[in-house]
C-alpha atoms as an extended CHARMM CRD file, in Angstrom:
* protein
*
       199  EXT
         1         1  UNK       CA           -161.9240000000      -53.0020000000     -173.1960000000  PROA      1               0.0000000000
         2         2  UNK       CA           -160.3760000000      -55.9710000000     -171.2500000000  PROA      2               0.0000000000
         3         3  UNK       CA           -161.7770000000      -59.1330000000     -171.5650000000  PROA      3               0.0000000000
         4         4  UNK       CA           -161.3500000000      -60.3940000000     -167.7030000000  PROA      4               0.0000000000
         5         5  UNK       CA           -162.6620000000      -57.7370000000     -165.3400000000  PROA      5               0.0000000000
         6         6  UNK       CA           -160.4810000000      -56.5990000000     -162.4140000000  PROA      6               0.0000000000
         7         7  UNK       CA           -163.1120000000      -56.9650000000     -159.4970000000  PROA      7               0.0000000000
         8         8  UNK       CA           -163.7170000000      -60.1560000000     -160.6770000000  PROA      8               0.0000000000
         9         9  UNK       CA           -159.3570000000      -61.3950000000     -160.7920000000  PROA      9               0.0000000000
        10        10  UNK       CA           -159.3310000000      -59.5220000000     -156.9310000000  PROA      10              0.0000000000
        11        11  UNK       CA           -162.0280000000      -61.4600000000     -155.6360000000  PROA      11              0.0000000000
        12        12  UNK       CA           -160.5780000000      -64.4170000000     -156.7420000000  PROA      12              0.0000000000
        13        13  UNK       CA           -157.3750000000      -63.9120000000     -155.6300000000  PROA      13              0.0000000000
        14        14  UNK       CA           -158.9590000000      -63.6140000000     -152.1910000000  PROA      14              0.0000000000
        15        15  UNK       CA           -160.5770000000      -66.6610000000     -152.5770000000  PROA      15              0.0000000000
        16        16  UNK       CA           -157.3630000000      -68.2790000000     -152.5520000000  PROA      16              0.0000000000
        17        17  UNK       CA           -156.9630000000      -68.1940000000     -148.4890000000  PROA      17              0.0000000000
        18        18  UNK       CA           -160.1760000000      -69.4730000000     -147.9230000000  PROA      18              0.0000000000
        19        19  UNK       CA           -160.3530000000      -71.7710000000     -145.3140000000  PROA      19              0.0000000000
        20        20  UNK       CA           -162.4320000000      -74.6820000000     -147.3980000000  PROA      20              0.0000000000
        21        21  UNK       CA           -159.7480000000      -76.3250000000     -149.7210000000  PROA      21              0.0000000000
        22        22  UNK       CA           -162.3510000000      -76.4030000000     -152.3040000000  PROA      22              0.0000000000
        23        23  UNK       CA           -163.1000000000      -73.0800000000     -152.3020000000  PROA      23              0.0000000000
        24        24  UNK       CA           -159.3950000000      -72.6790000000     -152.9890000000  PROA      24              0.0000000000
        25        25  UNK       CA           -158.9610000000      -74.8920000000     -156.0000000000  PROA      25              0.0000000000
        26        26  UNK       CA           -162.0490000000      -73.6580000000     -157.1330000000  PROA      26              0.0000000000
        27        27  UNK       CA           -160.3760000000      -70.3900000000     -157.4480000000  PROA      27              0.0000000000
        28        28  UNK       CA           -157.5890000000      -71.0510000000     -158.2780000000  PROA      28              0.0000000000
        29        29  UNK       CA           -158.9150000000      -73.2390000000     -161.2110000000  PROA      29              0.0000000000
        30        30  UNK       CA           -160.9320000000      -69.9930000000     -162.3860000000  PROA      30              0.0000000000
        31        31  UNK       CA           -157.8980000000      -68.2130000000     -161.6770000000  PROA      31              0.0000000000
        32        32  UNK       CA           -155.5940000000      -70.0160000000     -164.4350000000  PROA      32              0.0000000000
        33        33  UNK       CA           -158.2510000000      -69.9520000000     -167.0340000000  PROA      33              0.0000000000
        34        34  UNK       CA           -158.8040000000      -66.6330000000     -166.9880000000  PROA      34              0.0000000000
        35        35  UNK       CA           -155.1690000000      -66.0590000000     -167.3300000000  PROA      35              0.0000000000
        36        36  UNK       CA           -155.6340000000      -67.4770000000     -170.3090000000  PROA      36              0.0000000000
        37        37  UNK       CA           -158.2060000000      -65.7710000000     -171.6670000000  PROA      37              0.0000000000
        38        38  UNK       CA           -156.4930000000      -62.1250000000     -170.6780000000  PROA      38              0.0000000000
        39        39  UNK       CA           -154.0970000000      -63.4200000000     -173.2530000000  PROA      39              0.0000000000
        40        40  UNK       CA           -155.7800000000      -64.3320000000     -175.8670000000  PROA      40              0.0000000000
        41        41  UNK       CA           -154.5220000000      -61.2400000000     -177.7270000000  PROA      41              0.0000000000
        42        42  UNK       CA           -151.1360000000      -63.1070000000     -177.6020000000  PROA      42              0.0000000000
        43        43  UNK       CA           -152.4100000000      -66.4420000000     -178.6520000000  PROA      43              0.0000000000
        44        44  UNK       CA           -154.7240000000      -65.2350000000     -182.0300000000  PROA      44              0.0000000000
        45        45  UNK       CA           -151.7220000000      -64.7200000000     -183.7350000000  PROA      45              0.0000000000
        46        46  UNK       CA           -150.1220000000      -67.9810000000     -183.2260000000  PROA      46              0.0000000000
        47        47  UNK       CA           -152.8080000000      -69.5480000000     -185.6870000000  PROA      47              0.0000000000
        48        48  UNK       CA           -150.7330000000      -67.8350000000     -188.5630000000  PROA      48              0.0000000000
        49        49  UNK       CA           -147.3380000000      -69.9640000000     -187.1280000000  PROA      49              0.0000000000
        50        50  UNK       CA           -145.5700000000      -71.5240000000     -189.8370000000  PROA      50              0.0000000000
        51        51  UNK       CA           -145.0000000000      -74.6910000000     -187.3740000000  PROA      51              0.0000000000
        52        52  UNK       CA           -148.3650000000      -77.0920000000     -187.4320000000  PROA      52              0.0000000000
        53        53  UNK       CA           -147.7430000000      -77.9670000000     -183.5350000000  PROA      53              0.0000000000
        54        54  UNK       CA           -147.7250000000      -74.5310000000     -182.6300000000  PROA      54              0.0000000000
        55        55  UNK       CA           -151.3000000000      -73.7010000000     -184.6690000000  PROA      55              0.0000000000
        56        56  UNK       CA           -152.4330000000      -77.2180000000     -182.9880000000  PROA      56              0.0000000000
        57        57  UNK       CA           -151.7060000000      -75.9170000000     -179.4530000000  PROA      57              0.0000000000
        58        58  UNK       CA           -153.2010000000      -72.4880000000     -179.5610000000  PROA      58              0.0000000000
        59        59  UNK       CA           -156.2970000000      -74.0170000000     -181.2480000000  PROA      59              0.0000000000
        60        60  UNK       CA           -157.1490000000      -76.5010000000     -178.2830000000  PROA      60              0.0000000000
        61        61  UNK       CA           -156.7790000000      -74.0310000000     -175.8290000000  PROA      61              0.0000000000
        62        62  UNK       CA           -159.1090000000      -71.9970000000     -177.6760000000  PROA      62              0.0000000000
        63        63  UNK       CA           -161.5130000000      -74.8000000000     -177.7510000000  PROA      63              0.0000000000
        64        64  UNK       CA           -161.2860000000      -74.8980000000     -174.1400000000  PROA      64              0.0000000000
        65        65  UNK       CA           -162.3700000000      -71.1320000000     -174.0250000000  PROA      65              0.0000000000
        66        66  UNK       CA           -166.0070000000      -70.3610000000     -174.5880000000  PROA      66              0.0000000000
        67        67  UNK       CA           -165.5020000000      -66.6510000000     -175.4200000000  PROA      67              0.0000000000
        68        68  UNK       CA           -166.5670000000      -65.5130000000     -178.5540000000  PROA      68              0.0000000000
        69        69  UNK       CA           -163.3890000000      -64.2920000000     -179.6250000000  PROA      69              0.0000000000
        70        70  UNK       CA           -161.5290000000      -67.8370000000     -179.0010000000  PROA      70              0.0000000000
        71        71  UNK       CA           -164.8330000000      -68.8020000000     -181.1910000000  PROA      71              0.0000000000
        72        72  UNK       CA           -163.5970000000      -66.5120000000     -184.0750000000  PROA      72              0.0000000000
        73        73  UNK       CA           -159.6380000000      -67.6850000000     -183.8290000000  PROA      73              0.0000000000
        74        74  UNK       CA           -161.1340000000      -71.1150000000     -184.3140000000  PROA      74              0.0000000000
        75        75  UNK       CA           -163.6810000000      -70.3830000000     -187.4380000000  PROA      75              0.0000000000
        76        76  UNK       CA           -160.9430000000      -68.2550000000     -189.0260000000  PROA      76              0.0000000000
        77        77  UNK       CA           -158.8800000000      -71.3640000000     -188.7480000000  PROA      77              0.0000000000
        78        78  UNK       CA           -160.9070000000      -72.9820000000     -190.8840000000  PROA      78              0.0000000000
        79        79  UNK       CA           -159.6210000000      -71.1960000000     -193.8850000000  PROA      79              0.0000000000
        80        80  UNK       CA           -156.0430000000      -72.3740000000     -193.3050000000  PROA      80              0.0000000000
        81        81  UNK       CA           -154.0060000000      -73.2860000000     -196.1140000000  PROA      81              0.0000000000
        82        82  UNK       CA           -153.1710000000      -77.2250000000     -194.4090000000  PROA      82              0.0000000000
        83        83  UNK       CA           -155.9470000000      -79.5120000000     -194.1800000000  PROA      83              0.0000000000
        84        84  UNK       CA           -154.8890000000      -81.3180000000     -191.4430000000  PROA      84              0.0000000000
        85        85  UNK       CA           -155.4030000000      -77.7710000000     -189.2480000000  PROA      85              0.0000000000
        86        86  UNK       CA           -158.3890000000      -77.3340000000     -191.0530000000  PROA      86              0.0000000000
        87        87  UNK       CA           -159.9720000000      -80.7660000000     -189.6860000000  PROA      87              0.0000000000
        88        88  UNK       CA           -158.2290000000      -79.8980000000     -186.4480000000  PROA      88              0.0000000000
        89        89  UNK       CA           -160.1380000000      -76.8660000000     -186.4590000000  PROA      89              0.0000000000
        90        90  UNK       CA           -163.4970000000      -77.9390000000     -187.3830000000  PROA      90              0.0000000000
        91        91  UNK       CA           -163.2330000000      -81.3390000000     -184.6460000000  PROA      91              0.0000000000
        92        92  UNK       CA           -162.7350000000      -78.4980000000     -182.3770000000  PROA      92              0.0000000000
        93        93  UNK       CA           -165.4950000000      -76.4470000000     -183.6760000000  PROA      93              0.0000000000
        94        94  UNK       CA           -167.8190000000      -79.7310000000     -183.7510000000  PROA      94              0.0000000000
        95        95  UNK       CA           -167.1130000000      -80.6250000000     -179.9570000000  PROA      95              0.0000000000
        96        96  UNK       CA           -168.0220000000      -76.9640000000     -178.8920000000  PROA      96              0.0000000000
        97        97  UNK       CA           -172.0150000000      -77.4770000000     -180.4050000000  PROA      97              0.0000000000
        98        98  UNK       CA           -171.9520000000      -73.4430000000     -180.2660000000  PROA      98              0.0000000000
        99        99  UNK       CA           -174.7880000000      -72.6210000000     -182.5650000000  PROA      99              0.0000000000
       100       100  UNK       CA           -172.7630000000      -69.9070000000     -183.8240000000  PROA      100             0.0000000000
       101       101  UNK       CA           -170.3150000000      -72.2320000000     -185.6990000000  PROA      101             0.0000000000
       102       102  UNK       CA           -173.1000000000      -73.8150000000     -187.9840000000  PROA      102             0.0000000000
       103       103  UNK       CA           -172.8110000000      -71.4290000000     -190.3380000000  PROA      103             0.0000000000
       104       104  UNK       CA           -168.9320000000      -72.2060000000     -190.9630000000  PROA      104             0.0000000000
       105       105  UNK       CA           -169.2230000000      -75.3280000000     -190.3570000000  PROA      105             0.0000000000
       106       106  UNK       CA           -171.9260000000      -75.9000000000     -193.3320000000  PROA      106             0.0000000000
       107       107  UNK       CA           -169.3380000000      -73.9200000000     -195.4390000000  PROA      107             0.0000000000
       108       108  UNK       CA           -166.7400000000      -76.6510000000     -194.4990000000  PROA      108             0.0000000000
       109       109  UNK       CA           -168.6730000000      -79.0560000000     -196.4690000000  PROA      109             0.0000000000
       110       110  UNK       CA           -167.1370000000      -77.6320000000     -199.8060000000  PROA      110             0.0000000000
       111       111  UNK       CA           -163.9520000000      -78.0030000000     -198.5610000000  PROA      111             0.0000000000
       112       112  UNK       CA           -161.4240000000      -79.7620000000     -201.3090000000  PROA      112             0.0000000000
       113       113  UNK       CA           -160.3490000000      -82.2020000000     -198.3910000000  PROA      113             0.0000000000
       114       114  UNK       CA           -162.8660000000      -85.1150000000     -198.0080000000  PROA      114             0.0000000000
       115       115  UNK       CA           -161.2280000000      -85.8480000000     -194.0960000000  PROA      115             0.0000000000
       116       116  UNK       CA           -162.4350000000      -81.5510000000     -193.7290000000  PROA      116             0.0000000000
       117       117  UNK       CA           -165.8110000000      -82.5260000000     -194.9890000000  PROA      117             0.0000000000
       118       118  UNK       CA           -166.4960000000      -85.5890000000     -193.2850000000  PROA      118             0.0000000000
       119       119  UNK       CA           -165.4530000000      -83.8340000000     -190.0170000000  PROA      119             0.0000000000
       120       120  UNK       CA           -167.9190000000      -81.1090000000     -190.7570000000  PROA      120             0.0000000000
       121       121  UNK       CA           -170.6950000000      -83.2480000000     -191.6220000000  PROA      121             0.0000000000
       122       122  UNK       CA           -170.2100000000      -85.3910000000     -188.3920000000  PROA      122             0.0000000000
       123       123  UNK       CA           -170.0930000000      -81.9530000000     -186.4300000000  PROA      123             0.0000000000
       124       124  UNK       CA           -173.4930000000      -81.2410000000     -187.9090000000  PROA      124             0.0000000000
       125       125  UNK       CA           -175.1030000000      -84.3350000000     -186.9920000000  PROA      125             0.0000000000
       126       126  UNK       CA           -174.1650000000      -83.7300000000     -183.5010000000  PROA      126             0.0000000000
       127       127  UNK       CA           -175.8740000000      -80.2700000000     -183.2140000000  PROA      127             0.0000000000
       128       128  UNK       CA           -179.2870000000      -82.4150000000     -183.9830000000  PROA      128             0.0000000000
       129       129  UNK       CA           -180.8830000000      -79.4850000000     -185.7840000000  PROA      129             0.0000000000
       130       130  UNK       CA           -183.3460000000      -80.6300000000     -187.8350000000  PROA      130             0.0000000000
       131       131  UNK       CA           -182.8840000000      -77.4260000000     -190.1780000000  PROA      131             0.0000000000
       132       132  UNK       CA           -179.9800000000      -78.7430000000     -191.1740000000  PROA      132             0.0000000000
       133       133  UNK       CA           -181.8610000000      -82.1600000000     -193.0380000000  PROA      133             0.0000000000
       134       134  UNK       CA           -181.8820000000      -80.2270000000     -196.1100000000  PROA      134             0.0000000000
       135       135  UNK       CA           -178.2640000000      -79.1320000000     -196.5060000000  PROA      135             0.0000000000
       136       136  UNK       CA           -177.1240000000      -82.7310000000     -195.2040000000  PROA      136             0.0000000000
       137       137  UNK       CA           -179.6510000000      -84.3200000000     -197.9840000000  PROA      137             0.0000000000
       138       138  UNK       CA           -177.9930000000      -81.9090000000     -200.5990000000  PROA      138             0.0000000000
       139       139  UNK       CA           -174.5850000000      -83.4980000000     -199.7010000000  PROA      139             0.0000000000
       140       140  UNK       CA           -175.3600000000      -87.4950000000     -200.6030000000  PROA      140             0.0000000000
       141       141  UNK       CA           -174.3420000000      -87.2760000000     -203.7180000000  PROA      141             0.0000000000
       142       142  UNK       CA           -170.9540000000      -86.4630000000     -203.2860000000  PROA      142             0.0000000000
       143       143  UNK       CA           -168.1640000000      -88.7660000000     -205.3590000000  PROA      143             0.0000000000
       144       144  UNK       CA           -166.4740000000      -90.1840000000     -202.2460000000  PROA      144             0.0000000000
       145       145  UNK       CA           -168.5490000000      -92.8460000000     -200.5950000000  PROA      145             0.0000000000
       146       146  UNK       CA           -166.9260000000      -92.4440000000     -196.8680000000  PROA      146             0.0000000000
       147       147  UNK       CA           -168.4730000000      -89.0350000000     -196.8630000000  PROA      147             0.0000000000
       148       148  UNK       CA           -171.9490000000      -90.1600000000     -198.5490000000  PROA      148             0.0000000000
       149       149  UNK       CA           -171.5100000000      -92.7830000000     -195.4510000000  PROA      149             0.0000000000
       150       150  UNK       CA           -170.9840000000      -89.7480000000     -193.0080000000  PROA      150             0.0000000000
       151       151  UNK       CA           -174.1120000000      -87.8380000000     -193.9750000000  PROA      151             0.0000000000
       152       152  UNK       CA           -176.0470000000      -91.1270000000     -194.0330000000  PROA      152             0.0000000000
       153       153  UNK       CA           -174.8680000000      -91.4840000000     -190.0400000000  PROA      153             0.0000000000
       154       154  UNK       CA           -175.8870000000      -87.4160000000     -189.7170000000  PROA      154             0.0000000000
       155       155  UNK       CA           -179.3090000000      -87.3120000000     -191.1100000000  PROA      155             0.0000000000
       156       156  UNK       CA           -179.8520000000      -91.1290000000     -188.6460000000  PROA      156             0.0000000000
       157       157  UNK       CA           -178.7640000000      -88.6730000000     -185.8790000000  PROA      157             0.0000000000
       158       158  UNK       CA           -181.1460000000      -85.9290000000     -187.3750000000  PROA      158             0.0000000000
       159       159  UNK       CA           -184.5700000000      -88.5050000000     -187.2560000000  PROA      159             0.0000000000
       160       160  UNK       CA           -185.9290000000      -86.2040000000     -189.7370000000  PROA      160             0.0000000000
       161       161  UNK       CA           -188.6530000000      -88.4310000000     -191.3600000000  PROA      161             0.0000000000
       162       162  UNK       CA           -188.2640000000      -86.2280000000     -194.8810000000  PROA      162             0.0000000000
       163       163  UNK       CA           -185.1510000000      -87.6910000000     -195.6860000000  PROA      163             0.0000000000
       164       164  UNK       CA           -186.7420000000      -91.3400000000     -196.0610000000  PROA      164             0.0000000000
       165       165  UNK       CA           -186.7240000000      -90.2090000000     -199.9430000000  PROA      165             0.0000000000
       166       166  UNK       CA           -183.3510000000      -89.3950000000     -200.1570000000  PROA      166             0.0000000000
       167       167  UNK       CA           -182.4130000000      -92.4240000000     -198.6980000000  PROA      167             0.0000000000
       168       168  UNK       CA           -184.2480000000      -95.0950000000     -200.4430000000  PROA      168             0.0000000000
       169       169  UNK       CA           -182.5570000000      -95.1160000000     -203.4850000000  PROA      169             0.0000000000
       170       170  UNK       CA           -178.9510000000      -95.0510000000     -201.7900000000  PROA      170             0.0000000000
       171       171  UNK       CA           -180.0810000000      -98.6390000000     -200.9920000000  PROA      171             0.0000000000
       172       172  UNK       CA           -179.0620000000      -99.4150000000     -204.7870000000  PROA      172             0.0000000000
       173       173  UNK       CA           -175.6010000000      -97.7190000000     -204.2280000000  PROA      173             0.0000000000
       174       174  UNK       CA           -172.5140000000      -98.8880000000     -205.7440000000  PROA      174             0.0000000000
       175       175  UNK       CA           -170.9990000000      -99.2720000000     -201.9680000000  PROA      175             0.0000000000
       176       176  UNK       CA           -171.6260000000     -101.5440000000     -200.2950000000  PROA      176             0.0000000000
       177       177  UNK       CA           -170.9240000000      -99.3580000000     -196.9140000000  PROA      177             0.0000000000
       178       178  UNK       CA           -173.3110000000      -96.5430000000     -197.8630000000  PROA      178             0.0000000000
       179       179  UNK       CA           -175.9380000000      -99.5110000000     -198.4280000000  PROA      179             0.0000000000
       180       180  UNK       CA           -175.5830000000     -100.9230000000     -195.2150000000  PROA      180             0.0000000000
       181       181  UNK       CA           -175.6520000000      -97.6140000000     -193.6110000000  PROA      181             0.0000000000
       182       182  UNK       CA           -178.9090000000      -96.5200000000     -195.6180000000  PROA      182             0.0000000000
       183       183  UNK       CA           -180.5980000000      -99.6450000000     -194.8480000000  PROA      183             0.0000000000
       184       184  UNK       CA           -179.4130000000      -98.6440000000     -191.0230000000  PROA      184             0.0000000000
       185       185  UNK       CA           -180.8170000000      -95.4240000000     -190.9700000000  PROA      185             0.0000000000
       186       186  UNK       CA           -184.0170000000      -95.9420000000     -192.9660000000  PROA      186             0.0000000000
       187       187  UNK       CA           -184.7330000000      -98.6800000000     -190.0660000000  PROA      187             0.0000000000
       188       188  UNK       CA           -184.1750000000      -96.1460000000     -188.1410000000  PROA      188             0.0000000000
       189       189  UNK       CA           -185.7290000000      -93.4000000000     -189.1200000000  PROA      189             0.0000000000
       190       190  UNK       CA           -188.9880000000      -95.7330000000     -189.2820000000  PROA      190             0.0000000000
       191       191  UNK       CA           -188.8190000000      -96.6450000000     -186.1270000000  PROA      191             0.0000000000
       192       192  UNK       CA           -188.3510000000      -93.1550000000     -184.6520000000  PROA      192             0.0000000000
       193       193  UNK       CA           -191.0800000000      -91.7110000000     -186.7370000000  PROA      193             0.0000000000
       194       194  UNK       CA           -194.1520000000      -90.3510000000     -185.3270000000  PROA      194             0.0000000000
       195       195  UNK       CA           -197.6840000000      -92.2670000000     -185.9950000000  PROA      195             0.0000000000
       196       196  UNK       CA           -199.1500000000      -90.8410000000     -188.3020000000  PROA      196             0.0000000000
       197       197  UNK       CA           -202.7800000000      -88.8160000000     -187.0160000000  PROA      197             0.0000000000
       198       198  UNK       CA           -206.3530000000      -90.6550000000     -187.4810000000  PROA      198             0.0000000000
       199       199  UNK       CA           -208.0910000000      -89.9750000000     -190.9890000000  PROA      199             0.0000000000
């Protein structure tokens, strides 16, 4: 089944000698992205490039795509062997705020790469899901205290009043950082709460 219907590339082509201007750059914008999406047959396999720039490429224009098959080229670049296209990959996936790329993004947050994992954190924080409180909270007491930072700065974003807990006793952690930002957030969090209903 083709991805861009026929009808739809005709009556844009048409479009084109309209006599409003805007009319024709509005087609002709539509025009040149869905060129690219008729070839995004060509461009999936470009992910599995041996040359990083080439991987790079092919995964912003898919980012630029919102079809759920440019969605899949950039989840199943999340497995890639290099970090650095991993966190490419999961920026990419964090900009989009698709709720289908929670899912692999919360899997992301095992990855051996701490830059992969704070990337994937601070994509999750930007969704503003409070369903995800409970896998950020499960992260805080990971080894590297940038990323215990990170999810500090994603469950702030989050507001979720349950993670108050969690956070108090990060206020004795050994870094100073992840104190400051705990000390931030529970502020925050505070503030943002709702009041609590008359006895």
């Amino acid at each position: 089944m083709a991805i861009v219907d026929d009808a739809v590339l005709s009556a844009l082509r048409q479009c084109l000698t309209d006599a409003d201007p805007g009319v024709r750059d509005a087609a002709a914008e539509s025009l040149e992205r869905l060129d690219t999406l008729g070839r995004i047959d060509d461009l999936l396999p470009t992910l599995d490039s041996p040359d990083p720039a080439i991987v790079i490429r092919s995964l912003h224009v898919l980012a630029d795509l919102g079809h759920e098959r440019a969605l899949a080229g950039l989840i199943r670049a999340c497995r890639n062997p290099r970090p650095d296209l991993r966190a490419t990959a999961v920026r990419l996936l964090g900009e989009r705020r698709d709720p289908r790329a929670v899912g692999p993004l919360v899997e992301m947050l095992d990855d051996p790469s701490v830059d992969v994992r704070i990337l994937a954190v601070e994509a999750l924080g930007q969704f503003g899901d409070r369903r995800l409180t409970d896998v950020l909270l499960a992260q805080v007491g990971d080894p590297s205290p940038e990323f215990r930072g990170k999810v500090i700065e994603s469950l702030e974003r989050l507001a979720d009043p349950k993670a108050q807990d969690v956070l108090l006793p990060l206020l004795q952690d050994p870094d100073a950082g992840v104190r400051r930002r705990a000390a931030r957030a529970l502020g925050r969090l505070e503030v943002g709460a709702e009041p609590a209903a008359p006895a």
